[in-house]
mmCIF file of the N, C-alpha and C atoms, coordinates in Angstrom:
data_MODEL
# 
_entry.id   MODEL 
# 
loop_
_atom_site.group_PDB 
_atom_site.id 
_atom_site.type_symbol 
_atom_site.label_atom_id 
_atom_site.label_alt_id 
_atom_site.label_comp_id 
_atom_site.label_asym_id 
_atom_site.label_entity_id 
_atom_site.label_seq_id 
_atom_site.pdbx_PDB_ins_code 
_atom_site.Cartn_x 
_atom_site.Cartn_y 
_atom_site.Cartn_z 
_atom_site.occupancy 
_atom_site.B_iso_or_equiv 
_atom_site.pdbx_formal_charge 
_atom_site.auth_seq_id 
_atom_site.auth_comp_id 
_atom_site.auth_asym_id 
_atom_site.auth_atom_id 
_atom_site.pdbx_PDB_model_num 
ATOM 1   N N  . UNK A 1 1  ? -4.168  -12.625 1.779   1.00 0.00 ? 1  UNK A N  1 
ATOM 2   C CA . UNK A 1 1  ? -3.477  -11.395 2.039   1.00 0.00 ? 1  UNK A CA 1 
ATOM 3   C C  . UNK A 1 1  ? -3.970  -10.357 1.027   1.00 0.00 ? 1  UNK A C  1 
ATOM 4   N N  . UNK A 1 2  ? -3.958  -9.681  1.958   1.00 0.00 ? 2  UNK A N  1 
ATOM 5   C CA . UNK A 1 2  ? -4.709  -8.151  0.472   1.00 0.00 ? 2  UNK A CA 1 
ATOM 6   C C  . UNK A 1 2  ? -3.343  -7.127  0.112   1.00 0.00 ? 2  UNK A C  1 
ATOM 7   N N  . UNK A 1 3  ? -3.513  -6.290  -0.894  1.00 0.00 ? 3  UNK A N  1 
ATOM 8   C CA . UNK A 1 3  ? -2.493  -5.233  -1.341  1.00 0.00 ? 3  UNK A CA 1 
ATOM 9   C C  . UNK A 1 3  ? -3.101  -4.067  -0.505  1.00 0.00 ? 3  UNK A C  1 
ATOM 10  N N  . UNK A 1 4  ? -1.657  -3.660  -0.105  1.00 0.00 ? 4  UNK A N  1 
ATOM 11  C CA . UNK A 1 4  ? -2.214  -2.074  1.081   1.00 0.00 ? 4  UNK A CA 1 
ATOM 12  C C  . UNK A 1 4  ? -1.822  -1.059  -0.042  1.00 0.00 ? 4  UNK A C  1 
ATOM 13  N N  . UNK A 1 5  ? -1.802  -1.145  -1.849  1.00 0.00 ? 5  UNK A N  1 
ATOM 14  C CA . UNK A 1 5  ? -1.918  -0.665  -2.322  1.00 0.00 ? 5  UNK A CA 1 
ATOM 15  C C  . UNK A 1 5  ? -3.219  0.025   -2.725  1.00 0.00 ? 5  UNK A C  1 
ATOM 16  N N  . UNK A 1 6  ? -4.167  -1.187  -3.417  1.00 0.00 ? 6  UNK A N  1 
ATOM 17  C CA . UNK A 1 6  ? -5.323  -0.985  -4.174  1.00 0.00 ? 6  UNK A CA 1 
ATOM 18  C C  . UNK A 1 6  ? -6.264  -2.037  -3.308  1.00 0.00 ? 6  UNK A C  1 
ATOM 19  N N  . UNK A 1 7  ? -5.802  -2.676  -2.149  1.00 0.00 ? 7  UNK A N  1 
ATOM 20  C CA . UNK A 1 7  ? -6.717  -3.503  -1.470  1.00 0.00 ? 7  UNK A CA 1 
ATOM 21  C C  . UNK A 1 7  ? -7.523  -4.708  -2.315  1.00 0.00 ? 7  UNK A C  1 
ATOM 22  N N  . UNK A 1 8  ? -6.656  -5.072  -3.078  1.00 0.00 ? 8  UNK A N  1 
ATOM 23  C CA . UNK A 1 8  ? -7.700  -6.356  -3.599  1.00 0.00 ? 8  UNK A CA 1 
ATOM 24  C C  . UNK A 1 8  ? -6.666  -7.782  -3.208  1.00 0.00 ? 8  UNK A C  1 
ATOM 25  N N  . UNK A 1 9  ? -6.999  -8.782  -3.364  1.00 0.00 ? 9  UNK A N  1 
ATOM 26  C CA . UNK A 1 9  ? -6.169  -10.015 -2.793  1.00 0.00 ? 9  UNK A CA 1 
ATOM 27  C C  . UNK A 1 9  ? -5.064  -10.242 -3.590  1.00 0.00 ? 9  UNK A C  1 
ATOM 28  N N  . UNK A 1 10 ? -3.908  -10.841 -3.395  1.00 0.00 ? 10 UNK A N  1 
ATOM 29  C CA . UNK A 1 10 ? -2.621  -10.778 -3.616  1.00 0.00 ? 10 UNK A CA 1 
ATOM 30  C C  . UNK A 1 10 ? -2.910  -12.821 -3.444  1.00 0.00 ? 10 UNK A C  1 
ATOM 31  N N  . UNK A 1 11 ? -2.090  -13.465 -4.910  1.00 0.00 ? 11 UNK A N  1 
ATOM 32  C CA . UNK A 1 11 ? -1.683  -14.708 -4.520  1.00 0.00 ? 11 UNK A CA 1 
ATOM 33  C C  . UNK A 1 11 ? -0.926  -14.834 -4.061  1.00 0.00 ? 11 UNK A C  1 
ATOM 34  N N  . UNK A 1 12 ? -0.467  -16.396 -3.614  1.00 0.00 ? 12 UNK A N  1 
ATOM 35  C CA . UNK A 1 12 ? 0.912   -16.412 -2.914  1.00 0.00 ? 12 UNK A CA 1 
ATOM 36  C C  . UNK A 1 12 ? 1.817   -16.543 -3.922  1.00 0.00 ? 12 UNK A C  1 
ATOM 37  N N  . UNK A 1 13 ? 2.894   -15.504 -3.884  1.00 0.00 ? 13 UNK A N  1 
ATOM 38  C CA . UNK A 1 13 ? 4.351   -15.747 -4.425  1.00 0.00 ? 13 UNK A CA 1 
ATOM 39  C C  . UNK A 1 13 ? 4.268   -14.462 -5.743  1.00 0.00 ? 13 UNK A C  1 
ATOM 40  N N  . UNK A 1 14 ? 3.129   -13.772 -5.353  1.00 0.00 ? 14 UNK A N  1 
ATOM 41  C CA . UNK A 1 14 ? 2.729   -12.557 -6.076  1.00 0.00 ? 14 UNK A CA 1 
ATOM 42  C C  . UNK A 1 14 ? 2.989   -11.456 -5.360  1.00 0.00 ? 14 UNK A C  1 
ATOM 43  N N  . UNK A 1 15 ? 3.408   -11.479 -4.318  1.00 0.00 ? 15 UNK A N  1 
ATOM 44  C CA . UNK A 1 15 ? 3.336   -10.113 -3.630  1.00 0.00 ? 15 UNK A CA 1 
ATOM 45  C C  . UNK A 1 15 ? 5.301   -9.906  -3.331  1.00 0.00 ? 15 UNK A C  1 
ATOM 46  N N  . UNK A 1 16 ? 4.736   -8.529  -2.974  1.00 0.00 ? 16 UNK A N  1 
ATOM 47  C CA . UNK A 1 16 ? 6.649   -7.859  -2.684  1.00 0.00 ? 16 UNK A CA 1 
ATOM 48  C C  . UNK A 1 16 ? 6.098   -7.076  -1.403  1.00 0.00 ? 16 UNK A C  1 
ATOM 49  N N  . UNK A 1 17 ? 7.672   -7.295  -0.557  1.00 0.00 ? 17 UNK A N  1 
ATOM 50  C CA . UNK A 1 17 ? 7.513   -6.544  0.918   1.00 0.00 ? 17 UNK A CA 1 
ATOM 51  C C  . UNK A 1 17 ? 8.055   -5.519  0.793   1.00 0.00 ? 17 UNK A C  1 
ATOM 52  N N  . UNK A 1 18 ? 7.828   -4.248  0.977   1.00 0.00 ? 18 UNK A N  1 
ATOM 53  C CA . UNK A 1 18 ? 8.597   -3.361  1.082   1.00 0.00 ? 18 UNK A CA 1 
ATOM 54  C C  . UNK A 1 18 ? 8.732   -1.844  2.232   1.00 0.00 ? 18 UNK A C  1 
ATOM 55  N N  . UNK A 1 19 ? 10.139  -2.288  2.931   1.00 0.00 ? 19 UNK A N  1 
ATOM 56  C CA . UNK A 1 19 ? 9.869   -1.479  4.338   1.00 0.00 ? 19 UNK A CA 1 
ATOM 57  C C  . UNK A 1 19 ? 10.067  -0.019  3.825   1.00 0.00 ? 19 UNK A C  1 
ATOM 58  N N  . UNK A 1 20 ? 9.041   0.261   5.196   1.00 0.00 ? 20 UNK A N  1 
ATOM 59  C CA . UNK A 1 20 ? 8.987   1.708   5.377   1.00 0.00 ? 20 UNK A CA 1 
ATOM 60  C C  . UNK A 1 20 ? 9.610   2.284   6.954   1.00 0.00 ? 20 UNK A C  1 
ATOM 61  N N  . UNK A 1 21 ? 10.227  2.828   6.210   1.00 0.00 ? 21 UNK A N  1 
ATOM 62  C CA . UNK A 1 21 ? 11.245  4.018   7.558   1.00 0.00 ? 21 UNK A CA 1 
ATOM 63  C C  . UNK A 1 21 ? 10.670  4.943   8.025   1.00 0.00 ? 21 UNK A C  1 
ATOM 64  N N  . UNK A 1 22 ? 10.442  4.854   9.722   1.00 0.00 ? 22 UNK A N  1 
ATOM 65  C CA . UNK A 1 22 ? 9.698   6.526   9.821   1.00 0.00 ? 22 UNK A CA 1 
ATOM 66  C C  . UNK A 1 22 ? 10.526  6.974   10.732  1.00 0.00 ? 22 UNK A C  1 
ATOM 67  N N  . UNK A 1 23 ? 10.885  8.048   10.967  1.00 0.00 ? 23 UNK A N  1 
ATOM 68  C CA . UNK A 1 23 ? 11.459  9.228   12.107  1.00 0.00 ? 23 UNK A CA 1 
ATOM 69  C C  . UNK A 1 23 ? 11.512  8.679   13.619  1.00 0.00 ? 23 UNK A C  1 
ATOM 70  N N  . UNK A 1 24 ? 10.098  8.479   13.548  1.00 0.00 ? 24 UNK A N  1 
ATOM 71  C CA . UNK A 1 24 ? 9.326   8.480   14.969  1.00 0.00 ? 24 UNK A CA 1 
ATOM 72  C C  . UNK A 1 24 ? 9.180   6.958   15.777  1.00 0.00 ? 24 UNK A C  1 
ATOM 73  N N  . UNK A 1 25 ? 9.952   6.377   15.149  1.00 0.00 ? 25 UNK A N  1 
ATOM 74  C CA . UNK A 1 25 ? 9.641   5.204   14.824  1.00 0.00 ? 25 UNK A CA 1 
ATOM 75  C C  . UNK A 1 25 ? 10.451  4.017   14.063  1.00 0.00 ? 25 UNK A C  1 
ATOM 76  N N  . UNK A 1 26 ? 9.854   2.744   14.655  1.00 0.00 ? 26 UNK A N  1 
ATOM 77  C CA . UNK A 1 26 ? 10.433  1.324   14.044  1.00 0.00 ? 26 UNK A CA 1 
ATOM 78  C C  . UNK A 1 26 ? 10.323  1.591   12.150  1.00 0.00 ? 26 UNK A C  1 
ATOM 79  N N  . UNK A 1 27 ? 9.441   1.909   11.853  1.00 0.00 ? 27 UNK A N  1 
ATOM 80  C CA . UNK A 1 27 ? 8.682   1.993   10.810  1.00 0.00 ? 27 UNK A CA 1 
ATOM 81  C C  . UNK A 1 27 ? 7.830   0.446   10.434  1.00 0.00 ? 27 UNK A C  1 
ATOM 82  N N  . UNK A 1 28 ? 7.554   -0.198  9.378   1.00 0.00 ? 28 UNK A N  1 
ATOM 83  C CA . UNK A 1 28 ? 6.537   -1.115  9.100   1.00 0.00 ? 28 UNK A CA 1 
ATOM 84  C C  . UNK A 1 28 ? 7.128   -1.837  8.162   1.00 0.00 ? 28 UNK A C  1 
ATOM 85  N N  . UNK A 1 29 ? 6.263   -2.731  7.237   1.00 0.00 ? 29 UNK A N  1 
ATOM 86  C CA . UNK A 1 29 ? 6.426   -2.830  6.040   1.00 0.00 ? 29 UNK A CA 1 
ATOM 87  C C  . UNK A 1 29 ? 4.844   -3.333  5.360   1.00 0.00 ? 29 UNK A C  1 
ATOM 88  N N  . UNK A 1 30 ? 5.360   -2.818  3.859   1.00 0.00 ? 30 UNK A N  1 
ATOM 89  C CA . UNK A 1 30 ? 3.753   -2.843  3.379   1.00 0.00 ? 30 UNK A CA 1 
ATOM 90  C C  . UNK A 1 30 ? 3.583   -3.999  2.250   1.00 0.00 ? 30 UNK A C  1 
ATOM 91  N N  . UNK A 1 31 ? 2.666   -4.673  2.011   1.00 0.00 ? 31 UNK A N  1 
ATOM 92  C CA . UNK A 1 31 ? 2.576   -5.565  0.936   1.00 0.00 ? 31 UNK A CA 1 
ATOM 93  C C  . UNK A 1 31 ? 2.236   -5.176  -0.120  1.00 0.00 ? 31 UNK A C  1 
ATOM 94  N N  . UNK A 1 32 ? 2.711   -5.173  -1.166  1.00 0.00 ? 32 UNK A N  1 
ATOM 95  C CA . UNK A 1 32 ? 1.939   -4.751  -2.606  1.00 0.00 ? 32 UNK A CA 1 
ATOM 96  C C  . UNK A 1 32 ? 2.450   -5.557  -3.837  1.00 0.00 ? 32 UNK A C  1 
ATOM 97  N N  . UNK A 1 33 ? 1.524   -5.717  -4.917  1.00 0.00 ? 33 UNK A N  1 
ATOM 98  C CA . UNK A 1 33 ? 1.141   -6.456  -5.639  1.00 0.00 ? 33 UNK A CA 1 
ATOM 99  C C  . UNK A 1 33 ? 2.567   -6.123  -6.470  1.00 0.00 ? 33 UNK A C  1 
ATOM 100 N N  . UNK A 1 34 ? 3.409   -7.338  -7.016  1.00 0.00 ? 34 UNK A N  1 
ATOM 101 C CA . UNK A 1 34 ? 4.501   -7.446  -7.816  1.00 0.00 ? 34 UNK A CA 1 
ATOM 102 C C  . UNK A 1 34 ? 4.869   -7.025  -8.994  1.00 0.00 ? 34 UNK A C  1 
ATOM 103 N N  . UNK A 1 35 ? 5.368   -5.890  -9.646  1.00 0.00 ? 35 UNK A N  1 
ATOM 104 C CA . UNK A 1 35 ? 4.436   -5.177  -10.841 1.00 0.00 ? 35 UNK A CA 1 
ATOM 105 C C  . UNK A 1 35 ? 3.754   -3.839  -10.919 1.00 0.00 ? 35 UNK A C  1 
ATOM 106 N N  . UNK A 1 36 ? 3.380   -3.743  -9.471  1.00 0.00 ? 36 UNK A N  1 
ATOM 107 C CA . UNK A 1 36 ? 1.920   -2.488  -9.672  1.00 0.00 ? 36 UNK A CA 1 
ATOM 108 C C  . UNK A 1 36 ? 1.194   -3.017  -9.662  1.00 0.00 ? 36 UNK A C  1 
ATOM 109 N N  . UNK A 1 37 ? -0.176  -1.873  -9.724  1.00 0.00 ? 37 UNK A N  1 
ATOM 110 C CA . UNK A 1 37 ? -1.032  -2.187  -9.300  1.00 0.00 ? 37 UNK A CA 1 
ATOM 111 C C  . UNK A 1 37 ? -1.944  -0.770  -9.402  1.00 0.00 ? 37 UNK A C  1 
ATOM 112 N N  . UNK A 1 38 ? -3.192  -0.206  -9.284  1.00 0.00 ? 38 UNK A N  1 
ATOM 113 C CA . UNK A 1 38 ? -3.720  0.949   -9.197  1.00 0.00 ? 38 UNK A CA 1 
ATOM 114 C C  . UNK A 1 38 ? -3.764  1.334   -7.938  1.00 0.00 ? 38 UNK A C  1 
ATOM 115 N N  . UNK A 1 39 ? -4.081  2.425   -7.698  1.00 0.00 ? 39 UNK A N  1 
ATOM 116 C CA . UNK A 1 39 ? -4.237  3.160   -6.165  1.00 0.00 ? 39 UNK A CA 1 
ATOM 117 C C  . UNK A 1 39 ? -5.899  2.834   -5.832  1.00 0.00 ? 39 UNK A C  1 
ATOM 118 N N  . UNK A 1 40 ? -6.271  2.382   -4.986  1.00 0.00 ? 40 UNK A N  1 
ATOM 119 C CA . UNK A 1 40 ? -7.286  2.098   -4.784  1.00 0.00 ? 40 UNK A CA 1 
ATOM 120 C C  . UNK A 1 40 ? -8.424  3.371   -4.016  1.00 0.00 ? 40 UNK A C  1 
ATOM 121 N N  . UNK A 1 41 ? -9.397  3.947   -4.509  1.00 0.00 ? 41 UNK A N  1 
ATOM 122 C CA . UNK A 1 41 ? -10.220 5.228   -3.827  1.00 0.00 ? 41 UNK A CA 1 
ATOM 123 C C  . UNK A 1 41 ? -10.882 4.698   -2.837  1.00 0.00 ? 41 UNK A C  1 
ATOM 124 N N  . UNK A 1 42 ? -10.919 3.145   -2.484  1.00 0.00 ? 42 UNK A N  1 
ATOM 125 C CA . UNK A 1 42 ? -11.818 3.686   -1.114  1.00 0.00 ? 42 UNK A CA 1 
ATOM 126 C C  . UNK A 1 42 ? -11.632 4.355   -0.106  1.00 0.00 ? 42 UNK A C  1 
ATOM 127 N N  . UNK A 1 43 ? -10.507 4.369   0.697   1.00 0.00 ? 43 UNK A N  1 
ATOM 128 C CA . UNK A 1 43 ? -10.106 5.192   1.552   1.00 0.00 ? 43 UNK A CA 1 
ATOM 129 C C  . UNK A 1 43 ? -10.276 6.564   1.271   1.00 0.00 ? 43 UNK A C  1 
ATOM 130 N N  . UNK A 1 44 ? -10.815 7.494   2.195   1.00 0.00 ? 44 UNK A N  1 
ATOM 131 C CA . UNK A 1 44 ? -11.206 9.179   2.044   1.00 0.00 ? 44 UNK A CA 1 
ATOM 132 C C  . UNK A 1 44 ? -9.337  9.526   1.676   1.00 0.00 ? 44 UNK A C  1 
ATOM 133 N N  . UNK A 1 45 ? -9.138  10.582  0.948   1.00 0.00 ? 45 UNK A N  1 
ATOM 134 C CA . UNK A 1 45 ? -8.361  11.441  0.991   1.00 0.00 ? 45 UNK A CA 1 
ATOM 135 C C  . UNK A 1 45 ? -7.736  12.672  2.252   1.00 0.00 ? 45 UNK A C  1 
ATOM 136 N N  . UNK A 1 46 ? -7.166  12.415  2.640   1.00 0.00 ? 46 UNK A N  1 
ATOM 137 C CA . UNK A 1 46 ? -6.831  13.651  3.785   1.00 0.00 ? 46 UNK A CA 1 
ATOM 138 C C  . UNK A 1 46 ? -7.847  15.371  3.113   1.00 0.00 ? 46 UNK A C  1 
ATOM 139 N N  . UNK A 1 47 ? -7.173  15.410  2.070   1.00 0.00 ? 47 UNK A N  1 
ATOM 140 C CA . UNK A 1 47 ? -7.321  16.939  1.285   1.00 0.00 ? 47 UNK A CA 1 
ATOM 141 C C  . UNK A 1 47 ? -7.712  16.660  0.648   1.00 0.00 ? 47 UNK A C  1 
ATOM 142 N N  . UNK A 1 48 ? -9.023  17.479  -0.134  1.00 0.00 ? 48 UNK A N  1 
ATOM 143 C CA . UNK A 1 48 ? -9.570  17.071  -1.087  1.00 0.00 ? 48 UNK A CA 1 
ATOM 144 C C  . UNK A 1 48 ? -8.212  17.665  -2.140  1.00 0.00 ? 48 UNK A C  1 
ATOM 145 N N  . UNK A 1 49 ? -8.686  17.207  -3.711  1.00 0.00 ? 49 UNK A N  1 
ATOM 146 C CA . UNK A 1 49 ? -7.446  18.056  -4.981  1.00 0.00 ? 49 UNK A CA 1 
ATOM 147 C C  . UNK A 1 49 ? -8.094  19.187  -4.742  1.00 0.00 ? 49 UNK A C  1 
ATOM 148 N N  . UNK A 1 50 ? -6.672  19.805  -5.210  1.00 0.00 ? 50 UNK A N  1 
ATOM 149 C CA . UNK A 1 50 ? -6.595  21.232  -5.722  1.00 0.00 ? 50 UNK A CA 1 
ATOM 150 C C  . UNK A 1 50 ? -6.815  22.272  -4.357  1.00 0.00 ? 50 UNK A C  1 
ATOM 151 N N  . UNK A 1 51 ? -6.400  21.647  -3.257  1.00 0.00 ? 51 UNK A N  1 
ATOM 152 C CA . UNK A 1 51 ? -5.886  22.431  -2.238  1.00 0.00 ? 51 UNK A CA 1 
ATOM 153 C C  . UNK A 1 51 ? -4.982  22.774  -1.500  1.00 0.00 ? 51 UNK A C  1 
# 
C-alpha cells in the first residue's frame, strides 16, 4: 500500500485512514503514513506559487 500523501510504501499497521467528505458526493478515504510524512512533488501543481 502506498501513502496518497508523499507516495512512498506504508507497512502494515503503519498507516491511518482518514475520511474525506465532499458536497457532491459519498466522499473517499485516504491512506497516510502514521505521524506524517512530507508532501510528495511528483504530481504537477494545479497553479504554479505565487499566483
Amino acid at each position: 500500500m502506498k501513502c496518497d500523501r508523499c507516495d512512498k510504501p506504508i507497512l502494515p499497521g503503519q498507516e491511518e485512514r482518514v475520511p474525506v467528505f465532499s458536497g457532491s458526493g459519498a466522499g473517499g478515504t485516504v491512506v497516510l503514513h502514521r505521524g506524517g510524512c512530507q508532501v510528495s512533488r511528483a504530481h504537477p501543481v494545479s497553479y504554479p506559487p505565487g499566483r
